[in-house]
C-alpha positions in Angstrom: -84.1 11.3 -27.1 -86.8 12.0 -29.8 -88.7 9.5 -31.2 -88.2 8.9 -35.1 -90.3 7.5 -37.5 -89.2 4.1 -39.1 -90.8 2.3 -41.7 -89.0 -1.6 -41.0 -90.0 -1.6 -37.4 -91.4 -5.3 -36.3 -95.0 -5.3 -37.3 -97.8 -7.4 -35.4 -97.7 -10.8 -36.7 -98.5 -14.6 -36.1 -95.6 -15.9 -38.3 -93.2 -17.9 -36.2 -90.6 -17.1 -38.8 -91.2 -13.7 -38.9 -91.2 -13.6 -35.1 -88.1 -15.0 -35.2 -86.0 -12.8 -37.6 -87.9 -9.7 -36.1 -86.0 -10.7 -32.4 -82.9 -11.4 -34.4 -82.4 -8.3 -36.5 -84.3 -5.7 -34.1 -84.3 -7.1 -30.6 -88.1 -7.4 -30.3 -91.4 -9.1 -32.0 -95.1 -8.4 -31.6 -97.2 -11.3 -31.5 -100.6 -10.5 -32.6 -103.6 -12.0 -30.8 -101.3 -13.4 -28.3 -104.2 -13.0 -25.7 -108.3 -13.1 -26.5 -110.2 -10.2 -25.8 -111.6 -12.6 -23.0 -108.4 -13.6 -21.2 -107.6 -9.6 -21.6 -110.2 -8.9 -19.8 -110.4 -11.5 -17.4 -106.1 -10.7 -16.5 -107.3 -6.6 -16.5 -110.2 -6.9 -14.1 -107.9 -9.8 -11.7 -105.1 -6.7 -12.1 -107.1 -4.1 -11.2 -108.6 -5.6 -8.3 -105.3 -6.6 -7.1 -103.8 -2.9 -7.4 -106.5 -1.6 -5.5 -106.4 -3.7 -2.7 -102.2 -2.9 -2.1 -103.1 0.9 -2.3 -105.8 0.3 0.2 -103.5 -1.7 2.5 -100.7 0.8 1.6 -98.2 -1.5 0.3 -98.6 -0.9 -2.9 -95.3 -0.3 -4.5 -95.3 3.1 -6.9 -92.6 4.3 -8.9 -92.6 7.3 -12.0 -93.2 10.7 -9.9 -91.6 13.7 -10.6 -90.4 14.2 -6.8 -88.9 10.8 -6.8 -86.0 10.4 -4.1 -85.6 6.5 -3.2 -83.1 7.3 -0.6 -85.3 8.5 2.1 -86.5 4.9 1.6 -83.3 3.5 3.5 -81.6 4.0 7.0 -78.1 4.7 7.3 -77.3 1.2 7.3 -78.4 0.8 3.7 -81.6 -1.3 4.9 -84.9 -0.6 4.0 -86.9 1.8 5.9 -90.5 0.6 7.6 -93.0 1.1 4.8 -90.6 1.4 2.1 -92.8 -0.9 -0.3 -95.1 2.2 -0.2 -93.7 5.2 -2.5 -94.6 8.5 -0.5 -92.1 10.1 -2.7 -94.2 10.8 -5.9 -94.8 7.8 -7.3 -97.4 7.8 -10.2 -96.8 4.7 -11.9 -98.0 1.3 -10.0 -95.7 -2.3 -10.3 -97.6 -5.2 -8.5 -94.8 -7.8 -7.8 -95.1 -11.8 -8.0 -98.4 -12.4 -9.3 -97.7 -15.9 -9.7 -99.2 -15.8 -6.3 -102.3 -13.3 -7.4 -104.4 -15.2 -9.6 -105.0 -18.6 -11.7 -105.3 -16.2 -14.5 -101.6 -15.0 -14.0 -100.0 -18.8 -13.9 -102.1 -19.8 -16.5 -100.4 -16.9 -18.9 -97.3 -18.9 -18.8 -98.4 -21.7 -20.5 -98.9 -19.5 -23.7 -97.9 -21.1 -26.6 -96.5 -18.9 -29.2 -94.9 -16.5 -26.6 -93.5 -19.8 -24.9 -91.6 -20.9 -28.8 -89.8 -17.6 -28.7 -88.5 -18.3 -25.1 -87.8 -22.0 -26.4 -86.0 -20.2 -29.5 -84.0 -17.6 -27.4 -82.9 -19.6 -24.1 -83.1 -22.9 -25.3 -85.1 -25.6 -23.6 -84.1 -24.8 -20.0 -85.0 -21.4 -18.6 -86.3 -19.4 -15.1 -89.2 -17.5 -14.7 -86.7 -14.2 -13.3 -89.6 -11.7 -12.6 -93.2 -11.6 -12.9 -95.0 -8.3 -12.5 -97.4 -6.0 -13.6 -96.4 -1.6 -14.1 -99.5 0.2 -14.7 -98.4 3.4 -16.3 -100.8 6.6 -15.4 -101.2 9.5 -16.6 -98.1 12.0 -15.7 -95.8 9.1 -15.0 -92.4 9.7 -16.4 -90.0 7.9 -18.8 -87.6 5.8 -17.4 -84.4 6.1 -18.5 -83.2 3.7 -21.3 -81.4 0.7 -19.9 -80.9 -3.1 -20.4 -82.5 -6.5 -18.7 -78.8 -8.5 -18.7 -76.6 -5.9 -17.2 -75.8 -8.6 -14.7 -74.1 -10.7 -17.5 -69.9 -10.2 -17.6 -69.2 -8.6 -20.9 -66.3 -10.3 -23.2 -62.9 -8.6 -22.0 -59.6 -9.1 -23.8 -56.8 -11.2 -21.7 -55.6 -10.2 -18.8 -57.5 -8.9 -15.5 -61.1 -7.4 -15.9 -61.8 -3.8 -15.3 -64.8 -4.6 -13.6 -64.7 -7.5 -11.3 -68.0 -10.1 -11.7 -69.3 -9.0 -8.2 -68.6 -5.4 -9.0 -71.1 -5.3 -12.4 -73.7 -2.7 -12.0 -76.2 -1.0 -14.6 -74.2 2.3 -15.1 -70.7 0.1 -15.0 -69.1 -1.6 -18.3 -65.6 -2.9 -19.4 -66.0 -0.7 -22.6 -65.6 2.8 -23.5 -66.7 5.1 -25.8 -63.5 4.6 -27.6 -63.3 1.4 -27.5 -65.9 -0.5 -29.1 -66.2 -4.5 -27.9 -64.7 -6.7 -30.8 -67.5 -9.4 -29.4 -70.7 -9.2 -27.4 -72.4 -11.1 -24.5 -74.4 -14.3 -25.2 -78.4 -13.7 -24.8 -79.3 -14.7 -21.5 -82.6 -13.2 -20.6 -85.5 -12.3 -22.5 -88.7 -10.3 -21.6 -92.5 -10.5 -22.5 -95.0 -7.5 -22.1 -98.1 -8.5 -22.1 -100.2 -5.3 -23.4 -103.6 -5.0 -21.7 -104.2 -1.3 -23.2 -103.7 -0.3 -26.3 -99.8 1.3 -26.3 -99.8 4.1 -27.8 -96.9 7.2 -27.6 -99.3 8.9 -25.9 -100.3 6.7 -22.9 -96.0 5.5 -22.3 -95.5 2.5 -24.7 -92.5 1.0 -24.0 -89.3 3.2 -25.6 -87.2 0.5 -28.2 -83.9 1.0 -29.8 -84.0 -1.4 -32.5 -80.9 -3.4 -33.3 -79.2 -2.5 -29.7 -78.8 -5.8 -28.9 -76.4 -6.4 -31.3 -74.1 -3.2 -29.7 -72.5 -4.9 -26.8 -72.9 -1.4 -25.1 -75.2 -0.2 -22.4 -77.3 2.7 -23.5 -75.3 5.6 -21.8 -72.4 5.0 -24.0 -73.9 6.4 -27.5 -75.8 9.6 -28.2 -78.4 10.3 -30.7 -80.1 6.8 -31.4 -83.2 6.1 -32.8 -85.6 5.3 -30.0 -89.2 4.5 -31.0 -92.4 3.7 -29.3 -93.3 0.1 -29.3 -96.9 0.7 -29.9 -99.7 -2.1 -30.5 -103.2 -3.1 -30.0 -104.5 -5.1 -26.1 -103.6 -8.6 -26.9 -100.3 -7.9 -28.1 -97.3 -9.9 -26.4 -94.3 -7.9 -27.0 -91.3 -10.1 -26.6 -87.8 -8.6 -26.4 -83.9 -9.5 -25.9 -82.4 -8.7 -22.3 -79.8 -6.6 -24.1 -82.5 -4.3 -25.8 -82.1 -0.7 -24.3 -85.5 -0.3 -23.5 -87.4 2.0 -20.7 -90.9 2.8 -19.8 -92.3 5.6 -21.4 -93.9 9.3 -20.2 -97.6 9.0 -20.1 -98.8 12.6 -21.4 -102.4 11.4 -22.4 -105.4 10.3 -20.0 -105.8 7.0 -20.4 -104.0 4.1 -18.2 -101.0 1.5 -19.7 -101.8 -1.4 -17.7 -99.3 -3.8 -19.1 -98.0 -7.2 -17.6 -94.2 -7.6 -17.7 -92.4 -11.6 -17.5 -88.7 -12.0 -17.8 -86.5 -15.4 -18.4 -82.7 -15.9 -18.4 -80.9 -19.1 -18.6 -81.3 -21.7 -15.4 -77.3 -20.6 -14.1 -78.4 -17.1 -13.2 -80.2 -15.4 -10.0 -83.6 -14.2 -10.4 -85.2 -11.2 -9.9 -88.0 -12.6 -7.8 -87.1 -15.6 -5.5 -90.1 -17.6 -5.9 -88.8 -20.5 -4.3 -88.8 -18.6 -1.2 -91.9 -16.8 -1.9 -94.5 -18.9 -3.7 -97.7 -18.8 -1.9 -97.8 -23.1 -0.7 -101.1 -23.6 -2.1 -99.8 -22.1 -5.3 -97.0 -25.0 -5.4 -99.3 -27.7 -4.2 -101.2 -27.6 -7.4 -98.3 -26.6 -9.8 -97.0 -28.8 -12.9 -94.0 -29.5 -13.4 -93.4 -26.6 -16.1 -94.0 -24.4 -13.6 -92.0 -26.3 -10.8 -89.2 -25.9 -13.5 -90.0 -21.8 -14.4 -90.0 -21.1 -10.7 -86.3 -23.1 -10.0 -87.8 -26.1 -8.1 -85.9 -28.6 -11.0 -82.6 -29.2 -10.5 -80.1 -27.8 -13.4 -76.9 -29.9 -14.3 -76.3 -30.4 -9.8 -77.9 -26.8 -9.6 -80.3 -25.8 -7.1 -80.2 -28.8 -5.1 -80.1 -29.4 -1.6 -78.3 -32.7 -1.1 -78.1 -35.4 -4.5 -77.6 -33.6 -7.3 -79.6 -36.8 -8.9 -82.8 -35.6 -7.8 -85.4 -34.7 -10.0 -86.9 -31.8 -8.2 -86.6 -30.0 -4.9 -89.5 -29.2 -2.5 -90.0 -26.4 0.3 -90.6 -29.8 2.5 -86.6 -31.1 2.1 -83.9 -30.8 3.6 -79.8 -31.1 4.1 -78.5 -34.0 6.4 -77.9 -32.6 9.6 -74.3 -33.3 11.5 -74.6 -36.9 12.2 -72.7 -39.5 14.3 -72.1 -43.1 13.8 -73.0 -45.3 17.0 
């Protein structure tokens, strides 16, 4: 789809209002100066640094190639092949994955204030860190197709049985048709943050938008001819978007490198992406405030999460369930 030019677009700003009724209305909002030009250098050098070492090590994960074929990376059971974190098939395009565990510099990005209102405005005060990672976009990396971030959530169906069944929900799968346009839309119940560390720019792959697509109630593959438009913006710039905004990578035809930092939240009832409570490095949790106890699902949610009382504050990787027991 071809990129149109559009004069109302969201525009770089550090009005909470505006913030606000640019998510509303177009299903994303810049936030100017979200970052300094110190803490965007500090997070670029700790990312680089990072990158490098996987793709020394060889487990660097690499997506975006033009020869791209992920199923040599499983067996005929379905499970992953040895060294399937490392993309021999073409992969141009670099994703580091969890760096809550990679640097002070990544936790500490969390705490941002004005990026942390708009999660407080979108999900309410009770939210998961889902995903936490980094896609460094090079040159020759490819678009990637337009999709949503809350495909997972069950679309409003009209009484009787579902066409698609909860544990049958997939990316390319929805209830609706073509011809027949939902009367009522899923709830919002993730939103994303990219944190720009270049300059985006429709030549180097800024993110690809369709403005107002959160409002459809249809994934992207059931409507021709929208208006898709680069979501371009100056380093510093946190772009922060609705789940349900088709959205997608785009082609890097210049020569210069989109090193962007991507965090998404959904509501505390939903899976994550990442499962950081498995995951989290323990010296990383020994040190952790609560905020981030609660981002990364260690607080108990309404009895969920827990491992025995439901009354219990917050869960630790030290606890656990009451084995069978006897009385004497």
């Amino acid at each position: 789809m071809k990129s149109e030019p559009v004069f109302d677009l969201p525009q770089p700003t550090t009005v909470l209002d505006q913030l606000k009724s640019d998510l509303d209305s177009h299903g994303y909002a810049l936030i100017e100066d979200a970052m300094s030009a110190d803490q965007v250098e500090t997070l670029l050098g700790r990312l680089k640094e990072q990158a490098e070492a996987e793709r020394q090590l060889r487990v660097a994960y690499e997506d975006g190639g033009p020869n791209q074929d992920w199923g040599r990376f499983r067996a005929d059971d379905g499970h992953p092949k040895e060294n399937a974190f490392t993309a021999a098939a073409g992969g141009v395009n670099q994703r580091v994955w969890m760096l809550v565990n990679k640097g002070q510099v990544f936790r500490d990005l969390l705490a941002n204030r004005p990026v942390r209102q708009l999660i407080d405005y979108t999900l309410g005060p009770e939210y998961l860190l889902s995903s936490y990672g980094a896609n460094i976009v090079k040159p020759g990396g490819l678009a990637m197709d337009l999709h949503t971030d809350q495909w997972w959530m069950p679309e409003p169906v009209r009484r009787g049985p579902a066409k698609v069944p909860v544990g049958s929900i997939s990316r390319q799968q929805s209830n609706w048709t073509e011809d027949e346009p939902p009367e009522l839309i899923a709830s919002q119940a993730a939103v994303n943050v990219m944190w720009m560390l270049a300059d985006f720019t429709e030549e180097n792959g800024a993110t690809r938008i369709v403005p107002g697509s959160h409002l459809t109630g249809e994934r992207p593959n059931h409507r021709e001819g929208v208006r898709v438009v680069a979501a371009t913006a100056k380093a510093g710039t946190a772009m922060v978007f609705d789940g349900r905004t088709w959205h997608g990578t785009g082609a890097n035809v210049g020569t210069s490198i989109r090193y962007g930092i991507l965090t998404t939240f959904c509501g505390p009832m939903f899976r994550t992406q990442e499962n950081f409570v498995a995951g989290v490095d323990s010296t990383v949790l020994e040190q952790a405030s609560n905020d981030l106890l609660q981002l990364l699902g260690f607080k108990i949610w309404n009895g969920y999460g827990r491992i025995e009382s439901p009354l219990a504050g917050f869960i630790s990787r030290g606890d656990s369930a009451i084995s069978e027991i006897k009385p004497e």
